[in-house]
N, C-alpha and C positions, 0 to 999 in steps of 0.2 A: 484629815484629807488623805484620800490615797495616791500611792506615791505614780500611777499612771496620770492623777489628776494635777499633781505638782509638775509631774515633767511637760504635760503640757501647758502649765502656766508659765512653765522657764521657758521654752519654746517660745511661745509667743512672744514675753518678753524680750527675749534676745532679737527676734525677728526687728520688733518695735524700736530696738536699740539700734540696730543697726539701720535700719532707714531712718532714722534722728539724725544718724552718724553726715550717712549720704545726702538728707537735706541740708541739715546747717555747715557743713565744712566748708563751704565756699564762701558764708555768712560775713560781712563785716560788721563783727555787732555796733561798733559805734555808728553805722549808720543805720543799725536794726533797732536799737534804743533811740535815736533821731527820728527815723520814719513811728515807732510806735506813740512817742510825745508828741507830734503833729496828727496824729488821729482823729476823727470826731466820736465822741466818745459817744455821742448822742443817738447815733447811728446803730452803733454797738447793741445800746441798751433796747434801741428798738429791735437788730437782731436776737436779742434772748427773747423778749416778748413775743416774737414769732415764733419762737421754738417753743414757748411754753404754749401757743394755740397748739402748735402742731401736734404736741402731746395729747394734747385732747379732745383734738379732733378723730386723732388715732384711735385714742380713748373709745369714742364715741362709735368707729367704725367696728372696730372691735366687737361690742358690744351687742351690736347691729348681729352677727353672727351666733354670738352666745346666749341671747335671748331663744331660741327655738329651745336651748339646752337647757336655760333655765330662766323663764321669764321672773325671777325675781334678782336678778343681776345688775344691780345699779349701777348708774354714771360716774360714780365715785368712784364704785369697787375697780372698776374697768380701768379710768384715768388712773389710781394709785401703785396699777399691776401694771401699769404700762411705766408707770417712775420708777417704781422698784426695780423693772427689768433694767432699766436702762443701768443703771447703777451696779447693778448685781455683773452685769459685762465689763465694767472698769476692774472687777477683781479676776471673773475668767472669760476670760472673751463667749460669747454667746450662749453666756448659760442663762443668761437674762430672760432668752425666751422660757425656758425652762422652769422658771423661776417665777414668771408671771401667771405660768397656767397654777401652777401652787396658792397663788392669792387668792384668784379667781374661786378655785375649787375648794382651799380653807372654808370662805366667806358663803358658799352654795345652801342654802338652806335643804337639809334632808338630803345632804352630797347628789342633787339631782344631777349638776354637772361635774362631773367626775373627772379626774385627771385626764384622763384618755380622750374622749371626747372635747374639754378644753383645748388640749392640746394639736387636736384636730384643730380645731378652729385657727390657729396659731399659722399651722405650716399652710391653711387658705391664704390667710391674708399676706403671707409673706408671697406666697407665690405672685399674690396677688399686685405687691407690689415690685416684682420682679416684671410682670407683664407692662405694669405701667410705666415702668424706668425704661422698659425695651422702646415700647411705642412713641414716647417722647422721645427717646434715641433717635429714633426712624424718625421721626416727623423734624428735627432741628439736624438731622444729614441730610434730608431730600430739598429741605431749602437754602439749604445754606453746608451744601458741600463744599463748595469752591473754600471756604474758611476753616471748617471741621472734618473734612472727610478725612485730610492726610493727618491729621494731628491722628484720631483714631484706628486708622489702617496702621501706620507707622509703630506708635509706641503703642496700642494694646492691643489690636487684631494679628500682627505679624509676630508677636514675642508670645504670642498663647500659641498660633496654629504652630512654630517653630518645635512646640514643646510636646503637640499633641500627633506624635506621627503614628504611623501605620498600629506599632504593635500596641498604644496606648487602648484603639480602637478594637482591637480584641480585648484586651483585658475588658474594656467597658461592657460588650457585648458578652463574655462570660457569664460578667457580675449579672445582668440582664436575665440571664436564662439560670441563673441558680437561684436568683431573688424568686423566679416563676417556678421552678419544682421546689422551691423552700414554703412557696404559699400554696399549693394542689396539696404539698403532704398536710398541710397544718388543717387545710379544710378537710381533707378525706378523715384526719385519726382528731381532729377535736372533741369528739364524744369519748373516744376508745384512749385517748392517753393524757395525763393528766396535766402533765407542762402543755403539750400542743393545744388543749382547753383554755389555758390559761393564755399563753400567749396570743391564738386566737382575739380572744375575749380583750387584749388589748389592741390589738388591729381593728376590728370593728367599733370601739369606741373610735380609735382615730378616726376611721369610715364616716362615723355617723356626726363625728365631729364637721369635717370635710363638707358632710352634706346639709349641713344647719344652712347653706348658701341658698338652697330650694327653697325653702319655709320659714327664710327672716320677713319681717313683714316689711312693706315699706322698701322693696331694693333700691329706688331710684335715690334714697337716701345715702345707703353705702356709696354708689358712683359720686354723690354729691359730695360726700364726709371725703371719699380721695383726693380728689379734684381741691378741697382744700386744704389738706394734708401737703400738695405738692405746691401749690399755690404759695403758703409756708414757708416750704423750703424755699421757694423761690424769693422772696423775700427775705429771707437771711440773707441768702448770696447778695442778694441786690443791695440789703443794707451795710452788710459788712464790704462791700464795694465802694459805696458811698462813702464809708467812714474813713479811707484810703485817698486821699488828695492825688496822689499819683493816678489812680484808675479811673479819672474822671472822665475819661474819653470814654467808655464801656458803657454799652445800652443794655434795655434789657434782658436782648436777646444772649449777650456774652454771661448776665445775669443767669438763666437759664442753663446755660453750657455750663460756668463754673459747678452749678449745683449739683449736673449729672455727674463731673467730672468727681466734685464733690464727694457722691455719692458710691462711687467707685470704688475712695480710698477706705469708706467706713466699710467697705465688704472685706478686704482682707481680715482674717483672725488675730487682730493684736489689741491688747489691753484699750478700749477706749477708741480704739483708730489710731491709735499716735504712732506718727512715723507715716505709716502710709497716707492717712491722707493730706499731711504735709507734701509728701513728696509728690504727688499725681495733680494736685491743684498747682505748685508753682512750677511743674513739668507744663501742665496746659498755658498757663500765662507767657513760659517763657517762649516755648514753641511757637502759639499763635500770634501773641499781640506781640514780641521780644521786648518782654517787662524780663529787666534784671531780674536775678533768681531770688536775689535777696528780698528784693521789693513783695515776691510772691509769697516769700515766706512770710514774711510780716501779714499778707491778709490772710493765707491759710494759718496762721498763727493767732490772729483774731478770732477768725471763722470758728475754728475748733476749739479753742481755750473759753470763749465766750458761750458756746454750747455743753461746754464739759464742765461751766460751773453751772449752769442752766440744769443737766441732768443732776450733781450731785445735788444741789439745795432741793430741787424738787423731789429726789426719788429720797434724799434722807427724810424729809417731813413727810412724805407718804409711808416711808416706813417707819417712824416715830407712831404717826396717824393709827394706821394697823397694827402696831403693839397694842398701845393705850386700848383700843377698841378691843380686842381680844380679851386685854386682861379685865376691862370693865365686863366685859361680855361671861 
C-alpha cells in the first residue's frame, strides 16, 4: 500500500474517531445497554432484509446501464460487485466504487466492458443518486418546512455556506477553466503525443460509459429499480424506528427525513460512515423531535451496526463467490 494511501486511511480514521468521540461522550451507557435490551429485535432483522433488497436492486439498476457495454453482464455479476464494493469501503473509504467497476470488467467476456467505460457507468448512477437525494430533499422541505426547514438551514446549510466564502469560489472557478484547457490540449495532441493518446482514450471510455444512459433498453426500468432502491432505504429507517419503543410516536414521514438525514452521514469519507453518521442522525432526532441524544444514539447505532453487518456477510460471500468462480474458471 502506498504511503499517500495509508495516510489517507489514518485520516479518515481519525476523523471517524473523533466524531465517535463527539457522539457518545454524553452517552450514559447503562441506560444505552437498557434501551438496546428493550429493542425489537424483530424489526432490526427486517431492517437488514431491506438493505440486502436494496443491494440488489442496486444491483439490478446498475446493470441496466452496463448492459449497452456489454450485454453479457449478469444479475449476479452486477449484485456481487455491488457487495464487494460495499465492503472494500470499510477498509478505505470509497474505493469501493473502484473496486466494483474491477469485478465487473474482471468478469466481461472479450474485456467488451472495459475499466473505463465501467467506470463511467459508476459516476451515472452515483450522480444519479445525488439527483434523487436532492429532489426528495425538495419535496419533504416544501411540505413540511414548518418541521425540517430550520433543522437543515441551521446545522447543514449555514456551517457549509460559513466555510465556502468568496475566495473558496475562485479557487473552484480556476480549477473550472484549467480542467477546460487540460481537456482542448488532450484533444488537439491525442494523435501527436503518446500520454495525451492514452489519457484521452481513458476519458472517452468514461464518456462512453456515461452515455450507456441513451441506449439501455427498457429505461422506465432504471426509474423503477430507483424508486425501489429508496423505497428500501426508507424502510430501514422505518424499521429500525420501530424496533426503538421510545420512537413510537414517529410516522412515516419522520421515517423518510431520518433516511435523508441518514444518508448525509454516509457521505462524509470515513471507514464504513462511523462516526458521522451517528452523529447527524441523533443531531436530527434531538433538534427536531428533543429525543435525548442518548436515545438517538441507540437507533443510529442500530441503524448503522445492523447494515454494517448486512454489508460485510454479504460482500464477504460475494467475494468468496468470485474467488471460487475465477479459480474454477
Amino acid at each position: 500500500m502506498k504511503v499517500k494511501e495509508i495516510l489517507k486511511y489514518v485520516l479518515s480514521a481519525a476523523i471517524a474517531g473523533v466524531l465517535l468521540y463527539f457522539s457518545f461522550r454524553e452517552v450514559k451507557w447503562e441506560d444505552f445497554v437498557t434501551g438496546l435490551k428493550d429493542c425489537r429485535w424483530g424489526y432490526v432483522m427486517l431492517s437488514m432484509v431491506a438493505g440486502v433488497l436494496a443491494f440488489w436492486f442496486r444491483g439490478l439498476r446498475w446493470r441496466r446501464l452496463l448492459l449497452p457495454v456489454d450485454p453479457g453482464t449478469s444479475r449476479l455479476t452486477a449484485f456481487n460487485a455491488v457487495n464487494i464494493g460495499y465492503l472494500a469501503n470499510f477498509v478505505i473509504p470509497r474505493i469501493g466504487e473502484f473496486v466494483r467497476c474491477g469485478v465487473v470488467s474482471r468478469n466481461s467476456a472479450g474485456r467488451k466492458a472495459s475499466y473505463e467505460k465501467v467506470l463511467g457507468t459508476v459516476v451515472l448512477e452515483r450522480a444519479w443518486d445525488l439527483v434523487s437525494m436532492l429532489l426528495l430533499l425538495v419535496v419533504l422541505l416544501v411540505f413540511r418546512w414548518d418541521m425540517f426547514g430550520e433543522f437543515f438551514v441551521e446545522k447543514m446549510w449555514e456551517p457549509l455556506s460559513e466555510r465556502a466564502d468568496f475566495s473558496l469560489w475562485w479557487i473552484v472557478a480556476c480549477a473550472v477553466v484549467a480542467c477546460a484547457a487540460a481537456g482542448v490540449a488532450l484533444w488537439r495532441l491525442r494523435d501527436s503525443n503518446v500520454f495525451c493518446r492514452k489519457v484521452w482514450s481513458v476519458f472517452r471510455g468514461l464518456w462512453q460509459g456515461m452515455a450507456s444512459c441513451m441506449s439501455m433498453p427498457d429505461k422506465w426500468r432504471f426509474f423503477a429499480d430507483t424508486a425501489l432502491i429508496w423505497g428500501m432505504y426508507w424502510l430501514m429507517a422505518a424499521a429500525t424506528m420501530w424496533a426503538v419503543p421510545e420512537l413510537d410516536a414517529l410516522g412515516v414521514v419522520d421515517a423518510l427525513f431520518l433516511s435523508l438525514a441518514g444518508s448525509l452521514g454516509w457521505i462524509v469519507p470515513v471507514p464504513g460512515g462511523f462516526g458521522a453518521f451517528h452523529f447527524v442522525v441523533s443531531l436530527a432526532l434531538s433538534t427536531i423531535y428533543g429525543i435525548p441524544f442518548g436515545m438517538g444514539i441507540i437507533f443510529a447505532t442500530l441503524s448503522h451496526e445492523s447494515q454494517a453487518v448486512t454489508m460485510i456477510l454479504f460482500g464477504g460471500g460475494s467475494y468468496l463467490y468470485e474467488t471460487f468462480r475465477r479459480r474454477d474458471a
